[in-house]
C-alpha positions in Angstrom: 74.0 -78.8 -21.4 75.5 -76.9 -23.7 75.1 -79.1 -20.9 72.4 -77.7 -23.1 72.1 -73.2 -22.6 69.0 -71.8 -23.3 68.1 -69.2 -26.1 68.0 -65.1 -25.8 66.0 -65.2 -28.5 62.2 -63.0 -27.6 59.1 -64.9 -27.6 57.2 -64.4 -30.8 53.6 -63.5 -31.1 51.0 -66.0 -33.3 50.6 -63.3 -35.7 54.3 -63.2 -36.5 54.5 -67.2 -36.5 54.8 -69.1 -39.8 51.3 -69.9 -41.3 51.5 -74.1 -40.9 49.9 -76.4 -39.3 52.7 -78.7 -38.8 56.1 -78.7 -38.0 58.9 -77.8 -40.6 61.3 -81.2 -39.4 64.2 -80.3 -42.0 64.8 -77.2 -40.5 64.6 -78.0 -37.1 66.6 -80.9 -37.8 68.8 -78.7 -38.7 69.0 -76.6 -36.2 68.8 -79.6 -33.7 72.4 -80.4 -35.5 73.4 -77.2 -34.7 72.5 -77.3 -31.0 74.6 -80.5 -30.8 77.9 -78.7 -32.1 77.3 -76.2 -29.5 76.7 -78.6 -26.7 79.5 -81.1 -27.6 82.2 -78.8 -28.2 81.5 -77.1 -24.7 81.4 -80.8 -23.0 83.5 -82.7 -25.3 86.5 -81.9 -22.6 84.7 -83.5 -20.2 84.9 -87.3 -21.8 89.0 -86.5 -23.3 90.2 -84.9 -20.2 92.9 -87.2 -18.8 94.2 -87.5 -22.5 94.1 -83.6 -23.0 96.1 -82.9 -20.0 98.8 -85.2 -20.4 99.4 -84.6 -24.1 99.2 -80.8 -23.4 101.6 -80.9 -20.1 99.0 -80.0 -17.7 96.7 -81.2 -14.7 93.6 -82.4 -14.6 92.3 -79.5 -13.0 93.8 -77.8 -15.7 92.6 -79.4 -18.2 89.1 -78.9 -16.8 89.3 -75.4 -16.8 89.2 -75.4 -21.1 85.3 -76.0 -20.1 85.6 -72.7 -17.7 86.9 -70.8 -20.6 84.3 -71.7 -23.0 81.5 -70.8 -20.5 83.7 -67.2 -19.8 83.0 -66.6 -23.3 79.8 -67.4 -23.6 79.2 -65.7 -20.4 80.7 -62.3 -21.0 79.7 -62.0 -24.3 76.5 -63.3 -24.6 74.6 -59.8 -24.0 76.9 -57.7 -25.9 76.5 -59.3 -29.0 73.1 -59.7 -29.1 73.1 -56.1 -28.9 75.6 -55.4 -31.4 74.2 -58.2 -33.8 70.1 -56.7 -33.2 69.9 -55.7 -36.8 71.4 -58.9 -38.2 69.4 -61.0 -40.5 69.1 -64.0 -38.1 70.2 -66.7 -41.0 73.3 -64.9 -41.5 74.0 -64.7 -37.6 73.8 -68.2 -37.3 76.0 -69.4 -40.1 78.7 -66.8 -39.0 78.4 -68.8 -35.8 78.7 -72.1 -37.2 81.4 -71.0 -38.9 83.5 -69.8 -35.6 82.8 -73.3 -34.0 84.1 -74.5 -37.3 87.3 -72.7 -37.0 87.3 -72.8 -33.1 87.7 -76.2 -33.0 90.6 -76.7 -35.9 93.0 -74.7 -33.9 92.0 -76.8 -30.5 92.6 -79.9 -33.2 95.9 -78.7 -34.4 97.1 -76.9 -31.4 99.7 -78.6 -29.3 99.7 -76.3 -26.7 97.8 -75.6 -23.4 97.7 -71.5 -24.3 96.3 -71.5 -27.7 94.0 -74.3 -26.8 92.4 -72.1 -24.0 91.9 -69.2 -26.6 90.4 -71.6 -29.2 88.5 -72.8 -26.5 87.2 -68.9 -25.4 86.6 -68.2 -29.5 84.0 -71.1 -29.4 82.6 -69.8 -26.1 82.1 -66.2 -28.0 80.5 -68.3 -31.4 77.9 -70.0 -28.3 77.2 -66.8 -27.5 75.8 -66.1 -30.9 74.5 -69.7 -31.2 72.8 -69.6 -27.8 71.1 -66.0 -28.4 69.5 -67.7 -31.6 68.8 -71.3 -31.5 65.2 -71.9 -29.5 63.9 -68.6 -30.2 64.6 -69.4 -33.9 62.9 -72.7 -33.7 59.9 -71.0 -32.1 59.8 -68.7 -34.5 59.5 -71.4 -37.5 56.1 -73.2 -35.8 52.8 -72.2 -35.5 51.8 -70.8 -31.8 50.2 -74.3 -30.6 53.4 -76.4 -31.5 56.0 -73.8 -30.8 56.9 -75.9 -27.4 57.1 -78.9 -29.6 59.6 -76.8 -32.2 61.5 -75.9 -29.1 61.8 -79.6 -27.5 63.1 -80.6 -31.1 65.7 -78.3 -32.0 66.7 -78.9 -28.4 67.7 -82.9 -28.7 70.8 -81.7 -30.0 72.0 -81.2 -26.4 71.2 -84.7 -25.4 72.0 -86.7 -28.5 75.5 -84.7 -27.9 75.9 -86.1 -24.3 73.8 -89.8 -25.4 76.0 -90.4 -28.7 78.8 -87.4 -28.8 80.8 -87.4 -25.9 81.2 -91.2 -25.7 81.6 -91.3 -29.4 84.2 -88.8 -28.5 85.5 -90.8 -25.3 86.4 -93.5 -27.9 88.2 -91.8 -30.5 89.9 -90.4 -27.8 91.2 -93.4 -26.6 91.8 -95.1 -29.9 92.9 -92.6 -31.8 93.8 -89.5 -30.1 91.2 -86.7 -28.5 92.3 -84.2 -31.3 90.6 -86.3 -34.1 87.0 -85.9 -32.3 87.6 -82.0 -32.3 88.6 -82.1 -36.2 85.3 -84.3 -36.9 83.6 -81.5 -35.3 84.9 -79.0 -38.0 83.8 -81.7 -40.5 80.3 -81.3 -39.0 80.2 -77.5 -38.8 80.5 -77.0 -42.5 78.1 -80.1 -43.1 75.4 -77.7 -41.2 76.7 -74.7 -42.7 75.0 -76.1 -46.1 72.1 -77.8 -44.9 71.0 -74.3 -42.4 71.5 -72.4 -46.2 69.4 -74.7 -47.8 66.5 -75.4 -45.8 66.5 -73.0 -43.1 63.7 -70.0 -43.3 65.7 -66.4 -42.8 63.9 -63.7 -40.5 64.7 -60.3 -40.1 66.7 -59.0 -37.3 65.4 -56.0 -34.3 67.0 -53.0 -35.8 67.1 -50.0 -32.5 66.8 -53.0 -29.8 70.5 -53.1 -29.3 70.8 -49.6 -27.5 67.8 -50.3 -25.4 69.5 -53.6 -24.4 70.4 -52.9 -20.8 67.9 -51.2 -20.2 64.9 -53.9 -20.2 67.2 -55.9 -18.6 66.9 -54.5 -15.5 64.0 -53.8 -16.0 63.5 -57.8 -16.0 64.3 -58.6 -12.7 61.9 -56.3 -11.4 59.2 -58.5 -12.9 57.7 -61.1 -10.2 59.2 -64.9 -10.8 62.1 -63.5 -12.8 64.6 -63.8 -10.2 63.3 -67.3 -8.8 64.0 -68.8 -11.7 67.5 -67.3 -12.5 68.5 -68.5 -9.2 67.8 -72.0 -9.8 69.1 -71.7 -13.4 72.7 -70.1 -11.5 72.6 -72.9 -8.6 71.4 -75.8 -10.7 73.7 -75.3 -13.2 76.7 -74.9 -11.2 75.9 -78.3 -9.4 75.3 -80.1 -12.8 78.8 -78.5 -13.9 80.9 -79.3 -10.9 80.3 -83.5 -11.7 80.0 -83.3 -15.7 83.2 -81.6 -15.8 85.2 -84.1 -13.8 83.1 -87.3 -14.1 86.1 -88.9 -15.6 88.3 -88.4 -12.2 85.0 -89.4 -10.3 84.9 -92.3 -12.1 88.9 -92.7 -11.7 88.4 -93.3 -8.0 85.7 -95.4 -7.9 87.6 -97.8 -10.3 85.4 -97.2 -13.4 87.9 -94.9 -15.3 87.8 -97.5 -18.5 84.1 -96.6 -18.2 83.8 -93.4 -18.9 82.1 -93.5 -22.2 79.9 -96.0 -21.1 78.8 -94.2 -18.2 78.3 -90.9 -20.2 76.6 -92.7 -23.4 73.7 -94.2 -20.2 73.2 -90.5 -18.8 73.1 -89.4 -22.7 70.3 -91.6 -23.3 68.1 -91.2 -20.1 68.7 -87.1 -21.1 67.0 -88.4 -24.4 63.9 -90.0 -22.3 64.0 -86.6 -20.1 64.0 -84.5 -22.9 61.1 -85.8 -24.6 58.8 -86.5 -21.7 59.4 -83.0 -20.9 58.4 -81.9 -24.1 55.1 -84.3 -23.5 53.9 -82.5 -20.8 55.6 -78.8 -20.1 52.3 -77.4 -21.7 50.4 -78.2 -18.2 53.0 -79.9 -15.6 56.2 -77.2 -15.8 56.5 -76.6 -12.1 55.9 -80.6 -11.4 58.4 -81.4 -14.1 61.1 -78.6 -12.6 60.7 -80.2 -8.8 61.3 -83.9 -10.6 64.7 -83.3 -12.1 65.6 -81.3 -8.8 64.6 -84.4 -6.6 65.9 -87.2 -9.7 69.7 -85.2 -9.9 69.3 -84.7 -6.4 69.2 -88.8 -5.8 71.8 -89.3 -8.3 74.5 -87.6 -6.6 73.1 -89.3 -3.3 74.2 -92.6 -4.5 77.4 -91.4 -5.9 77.9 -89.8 -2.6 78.2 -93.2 -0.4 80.6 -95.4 -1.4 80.4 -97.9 -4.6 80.5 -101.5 -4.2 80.5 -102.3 -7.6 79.2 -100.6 -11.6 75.7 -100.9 -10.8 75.1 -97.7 -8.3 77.3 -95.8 -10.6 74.7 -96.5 -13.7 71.5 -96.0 -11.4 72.9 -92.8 -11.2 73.6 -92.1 -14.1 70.1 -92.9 -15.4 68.4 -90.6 -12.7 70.8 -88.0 -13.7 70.2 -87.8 -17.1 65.9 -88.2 -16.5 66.5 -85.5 -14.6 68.8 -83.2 -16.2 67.0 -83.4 -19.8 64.6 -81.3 -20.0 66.2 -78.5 -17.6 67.0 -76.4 -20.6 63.4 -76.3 -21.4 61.8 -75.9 -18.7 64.1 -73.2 -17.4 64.0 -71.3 -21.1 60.0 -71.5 -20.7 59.9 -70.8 -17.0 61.7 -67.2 -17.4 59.8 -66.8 -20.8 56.5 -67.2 -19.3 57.4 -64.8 -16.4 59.2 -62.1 -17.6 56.0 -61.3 -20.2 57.1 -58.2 -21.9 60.4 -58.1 -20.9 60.9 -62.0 -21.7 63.9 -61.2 -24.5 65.7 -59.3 -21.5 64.8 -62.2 -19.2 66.0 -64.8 -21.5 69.2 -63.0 -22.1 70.4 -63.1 -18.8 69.4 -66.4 -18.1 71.8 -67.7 -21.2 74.8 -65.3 -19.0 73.7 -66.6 -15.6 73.9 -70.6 -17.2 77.4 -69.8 -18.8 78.7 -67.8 -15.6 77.8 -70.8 -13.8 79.1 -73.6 -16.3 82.6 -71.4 -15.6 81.9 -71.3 -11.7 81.4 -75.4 -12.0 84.8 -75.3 -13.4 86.5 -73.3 -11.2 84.8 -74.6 -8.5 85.4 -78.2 -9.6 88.9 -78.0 -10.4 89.3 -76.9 -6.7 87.2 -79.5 -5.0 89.7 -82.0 -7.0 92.5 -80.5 -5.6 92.2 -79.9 -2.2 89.0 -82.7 -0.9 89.4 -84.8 -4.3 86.6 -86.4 -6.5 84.8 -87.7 -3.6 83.6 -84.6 -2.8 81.0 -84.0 -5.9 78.2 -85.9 -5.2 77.4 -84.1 -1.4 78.1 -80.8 -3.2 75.9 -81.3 -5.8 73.9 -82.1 -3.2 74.1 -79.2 -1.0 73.2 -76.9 -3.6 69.9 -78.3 -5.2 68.6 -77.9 -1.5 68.2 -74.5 -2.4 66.7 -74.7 -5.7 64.4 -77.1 -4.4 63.2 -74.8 -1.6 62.7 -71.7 -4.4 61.3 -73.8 -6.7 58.7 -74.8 -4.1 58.3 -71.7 -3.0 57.7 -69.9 -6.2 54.3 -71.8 -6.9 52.5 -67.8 -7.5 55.4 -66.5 -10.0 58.4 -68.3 -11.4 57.2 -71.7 -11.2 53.5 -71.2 -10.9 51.2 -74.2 -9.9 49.0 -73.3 -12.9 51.3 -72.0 -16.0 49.4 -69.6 -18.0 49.5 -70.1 -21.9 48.2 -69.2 -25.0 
């Protein structure tokens, strides 16, 4: 989103909430900051990617798949290590993350070539799957039950600051001064956090005994009504997004906006902003209405990318309807599968982080191969072709999933 990737992290009951009556902004700040490493380092590709293949001795398509690999490791171990990490202390599980995006990105700094790029690439793919399993369930878990959605929305901004501000702030230094020095100021922001998590950051205890029972309720998960709705549209929605993120810059290439890039990326950032929060405004009562808007707002974004451009100003239309739309899909997909999956809403939430980062690596893969053989012209009308689908469940799911009347408290 992450691309923002929502949390594994179970709900938490009120009684196990901190005792405050507001919100605890230095921490989620912090945590915020930390959700923006994770999402820029997984897109940061995505604004660099001509200059990454050529000074690595690759294609494009290539190149493109250093997002793939990052989502593979996410993807595959995601589950497992929430199980083997259960017991952890959850402040000491989320620096020990921080610190493998620290040292991820230095080698993908340093490295000059395209091999030990892709296996920096797949260590910061396994640190997100630490990061991912913690971040909005920890955020929860610092706000008192009537403002946890509110803790949640804020820690989340990190994703779309990342895309508003990161990846053309990236796109720049990419240009001016090489793509390598945006992945070392990443490092330099890693160990920033690293201090500022330690020093303001509440600890909690881990689940001791929930790792071996891991698999377990997670079957048992999709046997609860609305589950599997909504981990289809988080697969099929996901994969869409990925499949024109990944390769905007070659989209943008063909339409004669390839000096735009950053521009382009920095106006979808900053409608993800406006998405973000408006979602946050209303998910208490309106998450099925909110879920069908960004379906039908991406959905008309990559309709007017799909005809022909006569000129900047479709492209940017578009890119503002993207970003509205694509915002607040991490929240309202994390609290969708929360909300149904009820007692099994830990197991429920950790498959939904897999399903996102298996399709953030199908949107690479399948990407990479849409640019290949039918070329950048063919993402908009496959973007569009798959949100029919997750429009139709979404729609159909009105009893459990994406209820017409979202049960709270």
């Amino acid at each position: 989103m992450r691309t923002t990737q929502p949390s594994a992290q179970p709900p938490v009951r009120p009684s196990t909430a901190v005792k405050q009556t507001g919100l605890p902004l230095s921490a989620l700040l912090a945590l915020a900051t930390a959700v923006f490493i994770t999402a820029l380092t997984e897109t940061l590709p995505a604004g660099v990617l001509p200059a990454m293949s050529t000074d690595l001795g690759v294609s494009e398509s290539a190149m493109g798949q250093s997002v793939t690999i990052y989502a593979i490791g996410t993807a595959v171990t995601a589950l497992p290590l929430t199980a083997a990490t259960a017991g952890w202390r959850r402040k000491r599980l989320l620096l020990t993350a921080m610190a493998g995006f620290a040292a991820a990105n230095t080698v993908t700094a340093l490295s000059s070539g395209y091999p030990l790029t892709m296996a920096a690439r797949f260590v910061a793919g396994v640190a997100a799957g630490l990061a991912w399993a913690l971040l909005a369930g920890y955020a929860r878990r610092l706000a008192p039950a009537p403002l946890q959605g509110k803790a949640i929305a804020i820690a989340m901004t990190g994703a779309p600051v990342a895309l508003s501000l990161g990846v053309p702030a990236g796109t720049f230094l990419g240009t001016a001064l090489g793509w390598w020095v945006a992945f070392l100021l990443m490092t330099v922001l890693a160990v920033g956090v690293i201090g500022w998590i330690a020093a303001t950051v509440p600890d909690h205890p881990g689940h001791p005994g929930q790792g071996r029972a891991e698999r377990a309720p997670a079957l048992r998960a999709l046997a609860v009504p609305g589950v599997v709705p909504v981990l289809f549209v988080t697969f099929v929605f996901v994969l869409a997004h990925t499949v024109l993120y990944t390769y905007i810059a070659p989209y943008l290439d063909r339409a004669g906006l390839g000096d735009a890039t950053g521009l382009v990326l920095l106006v979808f950032g900053v409608a993800s902003l406006a998405g973000i929060w408006f979602t946050g405004v209303r998910i208490h009562r309106r998450l099925r209405t909110l879920t069908l808007a960004s379906g039908l707002l991406v959905a008309g974004a990559a309709a007017v990318l799909a005809v022909p451009v006569d000129g900047p100003a479709p492209v940017y239309v578009a890119a503002v309807l993207w970003g509205l739309g694509w915002g607040g899909i991490p929240t309202l997909l994390q609290t969708a599968v929360g909300d149904a999956g009820g007692e099994q809403a830990d197991a429920a939430q950790a498959m939904l982080v897999t399903l996102w980062n298996a399709a953030m690596a199908g949107g690479g893969v399948a990407g990479g191969f849409l640019l290949d053989r039918f070329g950048a012209g063919s993402f908009p009308w496959t973007v569009l072709a798959l949100l029919l689908p997750v429009l139709a469940v979404v729609t159909a799911a009105r009893v459990h999933g994406f209820p017409a009347r979202r049960r709270t408290g």
